[in-house]
N, C-alpha and C positions, 0 to 999 in steps of 0.2 A: 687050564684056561680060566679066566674071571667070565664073571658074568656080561662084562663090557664087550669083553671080544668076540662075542656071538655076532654084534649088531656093528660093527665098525661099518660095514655097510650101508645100513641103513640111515639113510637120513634125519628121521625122527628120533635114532639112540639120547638124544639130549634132551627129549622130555620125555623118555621113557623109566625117569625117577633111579636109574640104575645107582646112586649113590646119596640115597635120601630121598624124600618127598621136596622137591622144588617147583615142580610144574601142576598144573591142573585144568581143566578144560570145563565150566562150568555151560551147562544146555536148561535152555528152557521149553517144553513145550506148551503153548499158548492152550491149545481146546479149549474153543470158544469161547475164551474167558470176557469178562466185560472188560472194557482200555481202562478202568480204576484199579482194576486188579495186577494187570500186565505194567502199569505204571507202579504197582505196590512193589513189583518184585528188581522192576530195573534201579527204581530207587535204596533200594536194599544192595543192590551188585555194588553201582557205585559209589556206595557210602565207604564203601570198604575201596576204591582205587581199582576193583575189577573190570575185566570183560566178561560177555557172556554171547552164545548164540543162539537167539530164538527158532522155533520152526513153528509156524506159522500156518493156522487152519482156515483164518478168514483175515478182510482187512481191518488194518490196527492203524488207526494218524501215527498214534506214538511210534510205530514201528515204521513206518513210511519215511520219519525221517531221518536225515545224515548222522551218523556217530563214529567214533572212535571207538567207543567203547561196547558196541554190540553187532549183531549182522546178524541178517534175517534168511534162514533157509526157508523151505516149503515143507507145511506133512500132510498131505494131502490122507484123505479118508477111503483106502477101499475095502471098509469091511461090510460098507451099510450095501444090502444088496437091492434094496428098491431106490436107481439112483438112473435117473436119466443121461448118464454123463458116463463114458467110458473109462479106463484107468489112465487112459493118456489123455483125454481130457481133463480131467481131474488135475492132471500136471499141468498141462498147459495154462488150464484158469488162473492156477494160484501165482504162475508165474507173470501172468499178464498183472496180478499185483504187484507180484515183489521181481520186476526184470533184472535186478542185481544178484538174485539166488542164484549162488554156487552149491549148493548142498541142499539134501533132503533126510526126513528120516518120518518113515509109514506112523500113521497114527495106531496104535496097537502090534508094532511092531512088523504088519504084514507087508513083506521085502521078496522077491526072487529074480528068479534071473530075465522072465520078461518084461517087469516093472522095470528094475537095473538097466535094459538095453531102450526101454523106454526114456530113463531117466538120461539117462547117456545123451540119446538121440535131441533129448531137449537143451544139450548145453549145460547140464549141471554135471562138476567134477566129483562130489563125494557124494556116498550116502550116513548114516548115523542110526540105525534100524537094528542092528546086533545090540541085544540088551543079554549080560553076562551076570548078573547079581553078584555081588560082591568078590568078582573074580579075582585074583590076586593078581595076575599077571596079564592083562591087555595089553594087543600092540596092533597096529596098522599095517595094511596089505593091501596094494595095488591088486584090481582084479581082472581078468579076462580080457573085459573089456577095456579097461585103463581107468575106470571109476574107483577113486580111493573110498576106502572102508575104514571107518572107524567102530570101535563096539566099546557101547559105557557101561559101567560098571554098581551104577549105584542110582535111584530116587526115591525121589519122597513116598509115594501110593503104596511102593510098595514093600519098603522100610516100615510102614505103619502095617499093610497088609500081613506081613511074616510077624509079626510082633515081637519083632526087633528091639534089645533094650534101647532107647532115645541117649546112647554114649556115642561119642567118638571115634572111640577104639575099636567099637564093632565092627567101624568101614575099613577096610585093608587099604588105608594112603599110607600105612607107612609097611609097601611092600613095591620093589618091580614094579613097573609097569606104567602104560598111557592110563592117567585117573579122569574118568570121564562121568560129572554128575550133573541129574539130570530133577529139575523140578517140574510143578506145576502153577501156575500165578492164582485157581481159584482153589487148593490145597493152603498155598503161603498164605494169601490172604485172608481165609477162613481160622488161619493158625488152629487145624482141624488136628482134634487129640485121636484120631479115625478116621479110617478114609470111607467108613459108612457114614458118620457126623455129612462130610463132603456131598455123597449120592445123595444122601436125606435133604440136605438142601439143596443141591442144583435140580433135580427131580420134580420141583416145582417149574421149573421154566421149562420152554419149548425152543425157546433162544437165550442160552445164557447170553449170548454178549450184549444185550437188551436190558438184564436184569437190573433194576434201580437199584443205585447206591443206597440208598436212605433205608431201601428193603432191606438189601443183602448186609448189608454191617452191622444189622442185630443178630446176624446168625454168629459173628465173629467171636473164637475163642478170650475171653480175658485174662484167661490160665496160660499154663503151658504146654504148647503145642507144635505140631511142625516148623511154624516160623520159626518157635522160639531155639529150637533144633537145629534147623540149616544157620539161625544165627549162628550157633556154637559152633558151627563145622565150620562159617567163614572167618569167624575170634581163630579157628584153630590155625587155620589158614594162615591169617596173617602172622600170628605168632610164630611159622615160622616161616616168616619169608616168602610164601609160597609165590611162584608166578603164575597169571592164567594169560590162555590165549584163544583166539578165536579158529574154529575147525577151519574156515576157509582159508587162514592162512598156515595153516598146517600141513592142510593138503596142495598144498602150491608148493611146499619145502619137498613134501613126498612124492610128487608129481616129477619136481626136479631129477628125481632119480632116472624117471623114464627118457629124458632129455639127454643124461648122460649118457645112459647107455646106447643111446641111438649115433651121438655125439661119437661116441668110443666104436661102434660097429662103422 
């Protein structure tokens, strides 16, 4: 059997790269970045013809409005444990921002099964919280509850954290699999050669999304650095063609499956 005939099933088999890198799924998550920074990084997607999906810790104007080209999940915070706010509050809030969120994915990656049934309960169809480092072979899976799962494969923090050569090659897009990368807008912006450079300077505020432009763009790299980085990987992108697309319409493709099958029963 090929490698195709596993997934004929499956809905998402056509951006599952099974015949080349064609597809990619670019994610941002915001933490609390200031809207000059979150504007640094959309403007960067679209220069290139991209999509991207945000998730989203507080409110952003820039993100509040209409696009084509992006869509705002929720990543709500529950690691901090001095928090007046329960975990489904926590959901609830950010949703009262962003009422169009179909998806979420946990700040720090903290996901289970009663957040998930939380998540559910609120109306949102995916989560995005499986973080796989440079896994070769990611794919999508309807869960338990009917909530689609996505798990990404690659970002910036922690590309720099592993001390990762700063190549291309090192990221496994040209292998199998749903490619699901993942930035941050006060990492891109800072074009940080470190993601200690990063803590060194956000560590001054108490509210990054506050922080003065005119402050924070002295701390910006001149050299080369993460921006200069996810440039390359979206040059690589383009060069060959690649397509991106946004999670929530992904998971409406994958969703479909449950349809059928209910359909066919």
């Amino acid at each position: 059997m090929m490698i195709q005939d596993y997934f004929n099933s499956d809905p998402l088999a056509p951006y599952y790269n099974l015949n080349g890198l064609t597809d990619v799924v670019l994610t941002c998550d915001i933490d609390w970045a200031p809207e000059y920074a979150i504007a640094d990084v959309l403007e960067l997607v679209e220069s290139y013809g991209y999509k991207i999906s945000f998730f989203a810790t507080h409110k952003s104007e820039l993100l509040l409005e209409q696009s084509e080209s992006f869509e705002v999940g929720i990543h709500p915070d529950f690691t901090r444990q001095k928090s007046n706010y329960s975990f489904e509050d926590k959901i609830v809030r950010l949703l009262e921002i962003y009422p169009d969120s179909l998806g979420t994915r946990s700040h720090r990656n903290f996901f289970g099964q009663n957040i998930s049934d939380m998540a559910k309960a609120a109306g949102l169809k995916y989560e995005a919280s499986v973080f796989l480092w440079n896994e070769s072979f990611c794919k999508t899976h309807i869960d338990y509850n009917s909530m689609v799962r996505f798990s990404y494969m690659w970002e910036d923090g922690i590309h720099l954290d592993t001390n990762t050569p700063r190549e291309v090659s090192t990221i496994n897009l040209n292998t199998p699999g749903m490619k699901i990368l993942n930035i941050h807008p006060i990492l891109i912006y800072l074009n940080a050669e470190t993601d200690d450079q990063r803590r060194e300077v956000t560590k001054r505020y108490s509210d990054l999304t506050k922080a003065p432009y005119n402050e924070l763009k002295q701390f910006v790299n001149k050299g080369y650095g993460i921006k200069s980085f996810y440039t390359e990987i979206l040059d690589y992108l383009k060069s060959q063609n690649v397509q991106t697309h946004l999670l929530k319409d992904l998971a409406g493709i994958k969703l479909s499956e449950i349809k059928l099958q209910q359909n066919v029963a």
